[in-house]
C-alpha positions in Angstrom: 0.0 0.0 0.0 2.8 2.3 -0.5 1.0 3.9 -4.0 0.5 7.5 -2.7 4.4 7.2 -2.5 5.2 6.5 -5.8 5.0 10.3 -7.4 7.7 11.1 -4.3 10.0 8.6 -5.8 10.5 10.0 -9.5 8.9 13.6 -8.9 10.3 14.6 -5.4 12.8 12.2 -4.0 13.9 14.8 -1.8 11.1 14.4 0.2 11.3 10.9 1.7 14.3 8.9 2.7 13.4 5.8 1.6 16.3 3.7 3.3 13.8 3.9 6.4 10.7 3.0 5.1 10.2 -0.7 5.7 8.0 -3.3 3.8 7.1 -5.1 6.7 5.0 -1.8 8.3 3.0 -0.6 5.1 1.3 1.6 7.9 4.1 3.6 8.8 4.7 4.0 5.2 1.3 5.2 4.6 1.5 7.8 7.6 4.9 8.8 6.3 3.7 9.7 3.1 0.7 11.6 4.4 2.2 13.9 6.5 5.3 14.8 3.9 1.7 15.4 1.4 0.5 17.3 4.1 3.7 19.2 5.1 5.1 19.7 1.7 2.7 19.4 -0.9 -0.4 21.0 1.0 -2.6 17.7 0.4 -4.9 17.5 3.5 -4.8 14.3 4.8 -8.4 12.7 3.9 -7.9 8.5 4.3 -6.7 6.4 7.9 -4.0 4.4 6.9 -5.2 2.0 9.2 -8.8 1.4 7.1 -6.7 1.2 3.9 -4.4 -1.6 5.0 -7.0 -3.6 7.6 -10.2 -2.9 4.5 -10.0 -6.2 1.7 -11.6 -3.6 -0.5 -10.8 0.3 0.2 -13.0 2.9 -1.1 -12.0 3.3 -4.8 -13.2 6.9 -5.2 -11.6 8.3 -2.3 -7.9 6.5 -3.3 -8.6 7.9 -6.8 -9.3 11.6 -5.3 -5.7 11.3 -3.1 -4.0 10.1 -6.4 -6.0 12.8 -8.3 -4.4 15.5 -5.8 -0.9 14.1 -5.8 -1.0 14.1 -9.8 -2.0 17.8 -9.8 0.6 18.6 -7.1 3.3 17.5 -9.1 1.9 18.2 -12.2 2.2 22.0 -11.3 5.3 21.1 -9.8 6.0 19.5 -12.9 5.3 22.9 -15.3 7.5 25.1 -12.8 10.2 22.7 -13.0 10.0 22.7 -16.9 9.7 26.9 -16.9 12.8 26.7 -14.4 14.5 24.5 -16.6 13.8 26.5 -19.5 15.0 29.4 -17.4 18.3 27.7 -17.0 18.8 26.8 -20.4 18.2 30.2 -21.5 20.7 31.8 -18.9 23.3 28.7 -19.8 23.6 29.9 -23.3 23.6 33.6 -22.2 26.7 32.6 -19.6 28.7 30.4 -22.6 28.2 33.2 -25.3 29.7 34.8 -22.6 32.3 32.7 -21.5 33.0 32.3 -25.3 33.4 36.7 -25.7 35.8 36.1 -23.0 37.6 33.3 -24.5 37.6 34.9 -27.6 38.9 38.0 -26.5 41.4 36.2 -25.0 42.2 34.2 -27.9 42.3 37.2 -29.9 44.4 39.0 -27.9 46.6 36.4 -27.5 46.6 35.8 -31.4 47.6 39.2 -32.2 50.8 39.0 -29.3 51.3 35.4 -31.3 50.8 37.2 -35.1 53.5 40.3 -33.4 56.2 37.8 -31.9 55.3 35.5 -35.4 55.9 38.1 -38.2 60.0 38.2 -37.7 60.0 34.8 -37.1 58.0 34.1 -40.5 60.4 36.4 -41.9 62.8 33.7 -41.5 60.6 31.6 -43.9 61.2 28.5 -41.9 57.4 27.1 -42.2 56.5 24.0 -44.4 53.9 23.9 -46.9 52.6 20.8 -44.9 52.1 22.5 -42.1 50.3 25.4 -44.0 47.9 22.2 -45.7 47.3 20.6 -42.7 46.0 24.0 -41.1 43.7 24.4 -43.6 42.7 21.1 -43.4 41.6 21.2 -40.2 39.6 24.3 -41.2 38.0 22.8 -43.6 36.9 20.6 -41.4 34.9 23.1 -38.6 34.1 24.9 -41.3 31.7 21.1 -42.6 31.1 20.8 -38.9 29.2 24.2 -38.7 27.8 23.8 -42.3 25.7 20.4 -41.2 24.8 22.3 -37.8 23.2 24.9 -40.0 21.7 22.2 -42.1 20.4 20.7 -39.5 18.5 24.0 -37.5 17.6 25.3 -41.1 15.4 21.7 -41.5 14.6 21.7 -37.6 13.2 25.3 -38.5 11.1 24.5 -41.6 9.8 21.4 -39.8 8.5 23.9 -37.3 7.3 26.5 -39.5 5.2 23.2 -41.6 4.1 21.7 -38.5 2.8 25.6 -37.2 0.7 26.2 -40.2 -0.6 22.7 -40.3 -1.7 23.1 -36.7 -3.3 26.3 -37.5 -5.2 25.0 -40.3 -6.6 22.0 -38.8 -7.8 24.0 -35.9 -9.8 26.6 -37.8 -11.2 23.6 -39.7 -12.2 21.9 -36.3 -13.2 25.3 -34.8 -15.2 26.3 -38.0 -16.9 23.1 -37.6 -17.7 23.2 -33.7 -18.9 27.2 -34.0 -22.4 26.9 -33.0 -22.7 23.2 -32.0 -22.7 23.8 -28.1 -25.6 25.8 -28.5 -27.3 23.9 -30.7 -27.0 20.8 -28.4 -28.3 23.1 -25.5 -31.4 24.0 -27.3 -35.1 22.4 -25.5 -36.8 22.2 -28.8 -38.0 19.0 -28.2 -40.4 20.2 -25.3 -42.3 21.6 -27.5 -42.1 18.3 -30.4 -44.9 16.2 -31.3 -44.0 12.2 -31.5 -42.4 12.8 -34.9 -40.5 15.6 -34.4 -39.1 14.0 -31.6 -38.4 11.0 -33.4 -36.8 13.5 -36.5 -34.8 15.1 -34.0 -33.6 12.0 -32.6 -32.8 10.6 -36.3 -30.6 14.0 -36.6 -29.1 13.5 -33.4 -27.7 10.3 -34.5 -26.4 11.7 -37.3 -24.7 14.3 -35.4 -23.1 11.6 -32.9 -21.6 9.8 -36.1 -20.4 13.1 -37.4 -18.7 13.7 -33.8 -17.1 10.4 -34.1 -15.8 11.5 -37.3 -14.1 14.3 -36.1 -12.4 12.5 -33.3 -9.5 11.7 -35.5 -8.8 15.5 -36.4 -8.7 16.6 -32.4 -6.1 13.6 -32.1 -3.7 15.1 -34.9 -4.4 18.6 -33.5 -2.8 17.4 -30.1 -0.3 15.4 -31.7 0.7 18.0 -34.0 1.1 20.3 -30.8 3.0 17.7 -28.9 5.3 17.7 -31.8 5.8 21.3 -31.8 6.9 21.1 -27.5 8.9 18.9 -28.4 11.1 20.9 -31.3 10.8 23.5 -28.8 8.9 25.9 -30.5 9.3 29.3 -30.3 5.5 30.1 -29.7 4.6 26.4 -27.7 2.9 28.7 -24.8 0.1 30.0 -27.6 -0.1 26.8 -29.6 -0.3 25.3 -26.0 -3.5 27.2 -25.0 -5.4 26.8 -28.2 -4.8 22.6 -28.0 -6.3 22.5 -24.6 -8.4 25.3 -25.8 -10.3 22.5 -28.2 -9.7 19.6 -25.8 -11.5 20.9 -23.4 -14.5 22.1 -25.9 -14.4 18.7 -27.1 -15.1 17.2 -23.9 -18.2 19.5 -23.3 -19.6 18.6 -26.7 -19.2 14.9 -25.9 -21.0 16.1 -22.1 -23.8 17.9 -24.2 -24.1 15.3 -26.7 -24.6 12.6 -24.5 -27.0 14.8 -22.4 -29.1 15.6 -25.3 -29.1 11.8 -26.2 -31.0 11.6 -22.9 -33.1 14.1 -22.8 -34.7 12.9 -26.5 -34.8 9.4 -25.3 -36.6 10.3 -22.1 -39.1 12.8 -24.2 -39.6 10.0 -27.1 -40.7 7.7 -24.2 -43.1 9.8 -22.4 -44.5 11.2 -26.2 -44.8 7.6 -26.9 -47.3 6.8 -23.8 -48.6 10.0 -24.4 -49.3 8.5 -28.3 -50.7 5.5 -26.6 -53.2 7.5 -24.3 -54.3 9.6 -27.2 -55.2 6.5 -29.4 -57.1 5.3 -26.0 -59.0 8.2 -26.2 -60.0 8.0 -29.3 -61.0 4.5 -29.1 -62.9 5.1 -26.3 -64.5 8.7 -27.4 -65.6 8.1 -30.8 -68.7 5.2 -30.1 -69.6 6.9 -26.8 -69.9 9.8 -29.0 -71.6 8.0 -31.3 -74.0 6.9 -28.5 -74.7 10.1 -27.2 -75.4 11.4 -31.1 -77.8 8.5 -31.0 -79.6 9.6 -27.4 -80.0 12.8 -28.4 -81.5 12.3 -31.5 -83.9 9.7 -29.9 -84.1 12.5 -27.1 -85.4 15.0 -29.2 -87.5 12.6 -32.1 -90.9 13.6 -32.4 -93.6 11.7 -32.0 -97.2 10.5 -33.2 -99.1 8.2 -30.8 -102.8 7.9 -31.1 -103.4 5.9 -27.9 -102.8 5.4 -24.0 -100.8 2.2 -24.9 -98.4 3.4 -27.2 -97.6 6.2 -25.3 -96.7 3.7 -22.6 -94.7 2.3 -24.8 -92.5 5.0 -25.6 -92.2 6.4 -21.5 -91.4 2.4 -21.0 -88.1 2.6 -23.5 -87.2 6.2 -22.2 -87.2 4.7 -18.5 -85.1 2.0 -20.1 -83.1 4.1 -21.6 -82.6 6.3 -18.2 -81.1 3.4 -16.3 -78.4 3.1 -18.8 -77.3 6.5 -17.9 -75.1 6.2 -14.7 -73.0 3.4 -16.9 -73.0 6.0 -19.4 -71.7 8.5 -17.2 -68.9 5.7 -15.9 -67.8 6.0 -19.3 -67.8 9.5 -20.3 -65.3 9.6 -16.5 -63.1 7.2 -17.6 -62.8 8.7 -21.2 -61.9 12.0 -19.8 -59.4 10.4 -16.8 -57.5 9.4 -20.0 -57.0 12.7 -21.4 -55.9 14.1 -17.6 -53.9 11.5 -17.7 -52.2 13.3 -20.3 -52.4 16.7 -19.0 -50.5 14.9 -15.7 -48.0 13.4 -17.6 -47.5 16.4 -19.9 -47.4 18.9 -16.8 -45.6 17.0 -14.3 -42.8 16.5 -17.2 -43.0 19.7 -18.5 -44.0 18.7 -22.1 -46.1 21.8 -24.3 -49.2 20.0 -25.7 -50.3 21.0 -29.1 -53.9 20.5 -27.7 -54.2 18.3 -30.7 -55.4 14.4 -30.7 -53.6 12.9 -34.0 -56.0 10.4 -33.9 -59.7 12.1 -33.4 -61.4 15.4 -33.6 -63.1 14.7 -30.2 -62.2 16.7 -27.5 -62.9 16.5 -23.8 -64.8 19.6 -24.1 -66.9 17.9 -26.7 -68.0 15.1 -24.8 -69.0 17.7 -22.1 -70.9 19.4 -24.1 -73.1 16.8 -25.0 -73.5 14.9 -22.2 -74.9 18.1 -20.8 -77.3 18.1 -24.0 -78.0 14.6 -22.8 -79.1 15.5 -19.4 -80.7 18.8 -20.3 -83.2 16.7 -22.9 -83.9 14.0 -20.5 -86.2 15.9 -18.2 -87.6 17.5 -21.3 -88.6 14.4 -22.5 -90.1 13.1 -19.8 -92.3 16.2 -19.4 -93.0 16.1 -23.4 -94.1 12.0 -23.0 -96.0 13.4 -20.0 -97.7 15.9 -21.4 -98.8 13.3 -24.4 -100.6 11.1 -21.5 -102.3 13.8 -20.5 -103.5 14.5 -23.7 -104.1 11.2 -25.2 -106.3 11.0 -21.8 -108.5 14.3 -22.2 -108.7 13.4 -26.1 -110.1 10.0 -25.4 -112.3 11.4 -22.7 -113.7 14.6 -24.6 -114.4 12.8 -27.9 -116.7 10.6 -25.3 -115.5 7.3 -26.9 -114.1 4.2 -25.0 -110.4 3.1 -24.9 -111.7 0.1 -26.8 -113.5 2.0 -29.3 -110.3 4.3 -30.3 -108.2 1.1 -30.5 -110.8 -0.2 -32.9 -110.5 2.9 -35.4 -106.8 3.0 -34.7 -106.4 -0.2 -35.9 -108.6 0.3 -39.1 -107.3 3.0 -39.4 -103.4 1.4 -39.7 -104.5 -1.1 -42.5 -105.9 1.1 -44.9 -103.2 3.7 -44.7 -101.3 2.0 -47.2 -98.3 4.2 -47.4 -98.2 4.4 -43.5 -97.6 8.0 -43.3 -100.6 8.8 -40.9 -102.7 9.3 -44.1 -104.9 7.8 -46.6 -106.0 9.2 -49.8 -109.7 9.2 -50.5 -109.7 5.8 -52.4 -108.2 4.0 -49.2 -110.8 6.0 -46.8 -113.7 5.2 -49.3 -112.6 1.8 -48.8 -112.1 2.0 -45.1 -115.8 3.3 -44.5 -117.3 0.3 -46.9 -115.0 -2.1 -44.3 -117.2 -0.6 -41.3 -120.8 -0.8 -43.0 -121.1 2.3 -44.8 -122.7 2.1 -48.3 -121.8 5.1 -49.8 -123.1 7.0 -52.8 -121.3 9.5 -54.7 -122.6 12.5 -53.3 -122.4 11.0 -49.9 -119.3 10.6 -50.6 -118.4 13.9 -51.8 -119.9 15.3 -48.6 -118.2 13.1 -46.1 -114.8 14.5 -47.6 -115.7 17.7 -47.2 -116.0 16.9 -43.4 -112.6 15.2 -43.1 -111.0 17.6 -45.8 -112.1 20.5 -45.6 -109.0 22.4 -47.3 -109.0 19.5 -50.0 -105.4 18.3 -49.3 -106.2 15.3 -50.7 -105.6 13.2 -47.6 -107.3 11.7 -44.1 -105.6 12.4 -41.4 -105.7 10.0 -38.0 -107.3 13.3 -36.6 -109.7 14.0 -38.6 -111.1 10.1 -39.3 -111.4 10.2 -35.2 -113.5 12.9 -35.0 -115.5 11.9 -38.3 -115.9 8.7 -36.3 -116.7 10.1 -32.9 -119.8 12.1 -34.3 -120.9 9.4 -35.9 -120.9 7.3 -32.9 -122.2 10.4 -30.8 -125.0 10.3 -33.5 -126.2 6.5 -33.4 -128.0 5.2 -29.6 -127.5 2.1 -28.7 -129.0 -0.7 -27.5 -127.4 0.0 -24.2 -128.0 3.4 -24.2 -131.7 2.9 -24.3 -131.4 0.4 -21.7 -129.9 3.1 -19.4 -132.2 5.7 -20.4 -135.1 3.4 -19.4 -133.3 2.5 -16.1 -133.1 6.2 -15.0 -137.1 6.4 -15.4 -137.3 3.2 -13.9 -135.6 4.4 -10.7 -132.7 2.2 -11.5 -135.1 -0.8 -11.2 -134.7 -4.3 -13.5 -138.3 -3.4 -14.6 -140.6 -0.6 -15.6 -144.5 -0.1 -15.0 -147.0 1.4 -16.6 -147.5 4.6 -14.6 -143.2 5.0 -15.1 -143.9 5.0 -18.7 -146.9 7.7 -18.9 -145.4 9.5 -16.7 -142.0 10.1 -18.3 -142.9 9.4 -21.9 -144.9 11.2 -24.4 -148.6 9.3 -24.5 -148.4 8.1 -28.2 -144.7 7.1 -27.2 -145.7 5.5 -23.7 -148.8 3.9 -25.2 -146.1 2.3 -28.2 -143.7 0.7 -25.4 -146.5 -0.6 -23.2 -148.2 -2.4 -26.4 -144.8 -4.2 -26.8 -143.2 -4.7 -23.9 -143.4 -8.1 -21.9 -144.5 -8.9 -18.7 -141.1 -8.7 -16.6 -140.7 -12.4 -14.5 -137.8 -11.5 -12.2 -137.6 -12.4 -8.4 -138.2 -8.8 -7.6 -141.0 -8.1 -10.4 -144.0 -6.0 -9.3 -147.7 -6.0 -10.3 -147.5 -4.8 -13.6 -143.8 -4.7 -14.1 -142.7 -4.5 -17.8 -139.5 -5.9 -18.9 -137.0 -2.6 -20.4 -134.3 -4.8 -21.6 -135.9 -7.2 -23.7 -138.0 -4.6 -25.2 -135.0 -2.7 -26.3 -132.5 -5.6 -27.6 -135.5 -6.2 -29.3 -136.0 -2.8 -30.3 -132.7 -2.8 -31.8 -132.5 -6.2 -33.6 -135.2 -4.8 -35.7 -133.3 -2.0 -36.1 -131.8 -1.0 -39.9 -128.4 -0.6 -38.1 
């Protein structure tokens, strides 16, 4: 466990004396190394040495954050030692060009004493030609020396100058390409997407990632490029320095953004997507309780033509029926619109802008309400309309002074001869209608009869005007059990009648008539000279022409 040592050992090995650290006490070398970090390098001490050694498994992230801070520490000390190096190699050549004046100087002045103290001696011409060539030769050969020295900087120098303008056109290309892209990545447009846009925005966005993988290879030559130029020691490394790192560290944010912006359209796409799901829901759902509620209102409002008691009955029977459908109904219409809140939850609680618009239907929830309120306003308004029909149908019955049975008669001869059932019959069909019921009818009777029934010459019979045609007729003809009541009110609501009854009530050619042919009455509770009514008037009728 003696890692956070290791950067003391290459980096600072004036720090440490490693001839006492001992293997066998990897605590002691743990402590040791924490309080030179602490003393030396300003690194707080944040980890026991004891949990480290005694832990099978330490705390990863916390031994990567004290490796992290020992790998900055001497990084910066790293950079001051390279700018004090540089420093050094500056002030070295400064202190040999130096040196060199000095030697040279000296040199000189000492070649000049040599050239004075020389000249007489050269005067003597005493000096070989070999000695002359073999000067020169050695000239020759500093002077090839310094010649491959220049050759060399001049390439050394043209490499650089390359390498420079190479760097400086790959990063305008990179930085041309990269202007606007952080933003772009930051933008929230798909908030604001339907399904498809988000879906088109993720297709771009993967096109965008490949294009970023693309580029990878370009912000690897722009470092290695710059790497290259440190190491050629060029002249301007500090500014060539700040605009590598410079694009490093913007590439890292767009990878940051990219990824971020990956998520973001994922997450969106799936919430759109259940979103999608609840709308088609909706619409499934909507459209045949709409369709229903189009169908109860039309029903609701439908006018009708009854004609009797019964059928009216008939109709308040169905709308009872269809009232006890209605709290089902209303089960319905709740769930339909707990879908679209559904949406407005998931939409709000998300932060997603609805367009208000349901791809799949034209329904709204404001739609529904509106007519299930038209639903429940025509309800009662039916109920008072099919009312108000009973009481009608009841007053009718009762004012035209006919029996239930004798309305459901017409009705029902009525219904076959109205051919075209349309509540009518043309004069042909009545005609043959009143022959039906024992009418033998002229022309001119006829003739007159229409002019009852149709009296604006339509050309039709209406159910309302064969009733009353019919009523007066009835109204018109006694019968037999009229007559019989009649006679039992003079009787004094006796079985019988006598003969005083009659002349007292009656006319005397009238009483005179009935006493001639009325029969002796032979009930239990007759009287002397009783005279049997209701025999007398059956009979009266059987002899009748009607």
């Amino acid at each position: 466990m003696a890692l956070p040592c290791v950067p003391s050992s290459t980096d600072r090995p004036d720090l440490i004396d490693y001839s006492k650290l001992r293997k066998d006490d990897p605590v002691g070398n743990l402590n040791t190394a924490f309080e030179v970090a602490e003393k030396f390098l300003d690194i707080p001490k944040m980890l026991d040495a004891e949990d480290i050694v005694n832990t099978p498994k330490p705390d990863e992230k916390a031994i990567m954050t004290y490796v992290s801070c020992f790998y900055h520490a001497f990084a910066g000390a790293e950079q001051a030692e390279t700018a004090a190096n540089r420093i050094c190699k500056v002030l070295a050549v400064n202190q040999e060009n130096e040196k060199l004046m000095e030697e040279y100087e000296k040199l000189a002045s000492e070649l000049l004493e040599w050239i004075r103290r020389t000249i007489p001696w050269l005067e003597n011409r005493g000096k070989m030609v070999s000695d002359i060539a073999n000067a020169w030769k050695g000239l020759e050969q500093v002077e090839k020396g310094y010649e491959e020295w220049l050759l060399t900087e001049i390439r050394r120098l043209e490499r650089l100058d390359h390498l420079a303008e190479k760097f400086k056109q790959k990063c305008a290309m990179h930085e041309s390409w990269t202007g606007g892209k952080e933003e772009l990545l930051s933008q929230k447009d798909y908030e604001s997407a339907s399904l498809m846009e988000i879906r088109a925005l993720m297709r771009k966005h993967e096109a965008f990632e490949s294009d970023l993988a693309a580029h990878q290879d370009r912000v690897e030559q722009i470092a290695a490029i710059a790497q290259e130029l440190n190491e050629l020691d060029y002249h301007d490394a500090a500014t060539v320095n700040a605009r590598c790192q410079g694009i490093c560290d913007q590439w890292d944010n767009l990878g940051t953004l990219t990824q971020k912006r990956r998520d973001s359209l994922e997450r969106v796409e799936k919430l759109w997507e259940t979103i999608d799901q609840l709308y088609l829901e909706f619409a499934k759902r909507a459209a045949p309780f709409n369709n229903w509620m189009d169908g109860a209102m039309e029903d609701l409002q439908d006018m009708f033509i009854v004609h009797s008691i019964e059928e009216i009955q008939s109709l308040i029977t169905a709308h009872d029926q269809f009232k006890a459908t209605l709290p089902e109904a209303d089960k319905e219409r709740m769930a339909t619109i707990g879908i679209h809140n559904e949406i407005l939850k998931i939409a709000q609680t998300y932060g997603i802008k609805l367009s208000g618009i349901n791809p799949y239907t034209n329904l709204s929830p404001q739609d529904i309400g509106t007519k299930w309120d038209t639903v429940k306003h025509l309800v009662p308004l039916r109920d008072q309309m099919l009312q108000e029909e009973v009481e009608n149908q009841i007053l009718t019955r009762d004012a035209k002074g006919i029996s239930q049975e004798q309305l459901n008669e017409f009705r029902a001869s009525f219904n076959h001869f109205d051919r075209k059932r349309n509540g009518m019959m043309d004069p042909d069909d009545f005609r043959a209608c009143l022959i039906s019921m024992g009418y033998d009818l002229g022309e001119v009777e006829f003739a007159r009869i229409m002019t009852l029934v149709d009296p604006n010459n339509t050309g039709v019979v209406t159910f309302q005007a064969f009733i009353d045609f019919m009523t007066r007729e009835t109204a018109e003809t006694d019968t037999a059990e009229q007559v019989m009541a009649s006679f039992k009110i003079l009787a004094s609501d006796k079985s019988y009648i006598t003969v005083d009854e009659l002349r007292r009530e009656l006319p005397p050619d009238q009483a005179e008539y009935c006493i001639s042919r009325m029969t002796r009455y032979v009930g239990p509770d007759a009287a002397p000279g009783a005279l049997d009514y209701i025999s007398f008037s059956s009979a009266l009728y059987g002899e009748s022409d009607l």
